[in-house]
C-alpha positions in Angstrom: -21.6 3.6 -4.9 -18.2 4.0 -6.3 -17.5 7.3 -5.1 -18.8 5.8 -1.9 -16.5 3.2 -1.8 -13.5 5.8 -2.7 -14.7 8.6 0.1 -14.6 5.4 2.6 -10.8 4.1 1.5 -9.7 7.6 1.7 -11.1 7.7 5.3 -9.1 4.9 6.2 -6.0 5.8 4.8 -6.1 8.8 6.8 -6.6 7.2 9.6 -3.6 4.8 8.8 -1.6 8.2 8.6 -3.5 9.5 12.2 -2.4 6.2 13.8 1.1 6.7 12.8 1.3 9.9 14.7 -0.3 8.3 18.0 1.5 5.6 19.0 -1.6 4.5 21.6 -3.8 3.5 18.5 -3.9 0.5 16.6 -3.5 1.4 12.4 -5.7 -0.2 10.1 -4.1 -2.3 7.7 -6.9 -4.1 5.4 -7.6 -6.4 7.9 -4.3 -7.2 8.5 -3.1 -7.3 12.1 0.8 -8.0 11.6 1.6 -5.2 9.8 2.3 -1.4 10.5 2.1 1.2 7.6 5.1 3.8 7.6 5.0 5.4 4.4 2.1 7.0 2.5 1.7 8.8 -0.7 0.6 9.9 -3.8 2.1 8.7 -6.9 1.4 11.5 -9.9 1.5 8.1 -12.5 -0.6 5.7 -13.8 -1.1 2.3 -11.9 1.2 0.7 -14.2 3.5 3.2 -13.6 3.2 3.1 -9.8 4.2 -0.4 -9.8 6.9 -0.2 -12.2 8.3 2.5 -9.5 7.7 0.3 -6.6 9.3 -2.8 -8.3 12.1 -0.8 -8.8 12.7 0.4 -5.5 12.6 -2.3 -4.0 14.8 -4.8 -6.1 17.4 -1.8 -5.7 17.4 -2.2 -2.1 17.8 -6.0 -2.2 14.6 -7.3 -2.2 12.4 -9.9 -4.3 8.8 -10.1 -5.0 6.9 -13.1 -3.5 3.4 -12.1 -4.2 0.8 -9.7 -6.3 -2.8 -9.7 -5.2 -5.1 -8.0 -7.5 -8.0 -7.2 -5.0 -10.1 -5.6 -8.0 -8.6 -4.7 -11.1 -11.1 -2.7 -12.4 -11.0 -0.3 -9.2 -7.3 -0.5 -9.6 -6.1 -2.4 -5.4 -3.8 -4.4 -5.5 -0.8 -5.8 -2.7 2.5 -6.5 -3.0 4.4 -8.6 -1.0 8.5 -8.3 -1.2 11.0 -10.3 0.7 14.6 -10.0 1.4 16.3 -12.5 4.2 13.7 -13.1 6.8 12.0 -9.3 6.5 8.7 -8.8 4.8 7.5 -5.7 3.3 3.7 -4.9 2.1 3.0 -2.2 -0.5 -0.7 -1.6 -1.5 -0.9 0.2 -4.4 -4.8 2.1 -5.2 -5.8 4.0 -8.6 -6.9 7.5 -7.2 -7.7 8.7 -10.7 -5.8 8.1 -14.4 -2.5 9.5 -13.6 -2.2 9.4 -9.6 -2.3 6.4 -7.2 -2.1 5.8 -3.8 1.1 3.7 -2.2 1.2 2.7 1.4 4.0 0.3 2.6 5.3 -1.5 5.7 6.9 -3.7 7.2 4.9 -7.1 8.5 5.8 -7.8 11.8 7.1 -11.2 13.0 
């Protein structure tokens, strides 16, 4: 069931990156209808490390953290919402396996 669960978040995060590239189709965005993904990756660090980085990055560039969700922290999901003036960034952050994780980011549309 888990890898199950993996195979299918995989699928949609390339299909995130797919959408990206055609600008007629809508990109998925965990339910999430106000916000476009621009940036994927793989992060060769732990989840703790991934978030440390993210943090980082994005106080350096003037922003502040409004929320964490933890969607499940024993699969290792979890969103990020950072704010600076009235624009609104997403990260969502994913354990691939111990030392890489998944990052996608955007920003939520108005």
């Amino acid at each position: 069931m888990r890898i199950k669960s993996i195979l299918i978040f995989l699928l949609l995060c390339f299909c995130v990156t797919y959408a990206q590239e055609s600008p007629s189709l809508k990109t998925p965005s965990a339910n999430r209808k106000d916000v476009a993904w621009q940036h994927q990756e793989t992060l060769p660090v732990t989840l703790s490390m991934a978030k440390q980085h993210v943090a980082s990055r994005w106080r350096k560039e003037g922003y502040s953290m409004k929320h964490t969700i933890e969607l499940d922290r024993r699969e290792g999901r979890c969103i990020m919402l950072w704010i600076k003036d009235k624009e609104q960034i997403m990260v969502m952050l994913w354990k691939i396996d111990t030392n890489h994780t998944g990052c996608s980011w955007g920003k939520v549309k108005p």
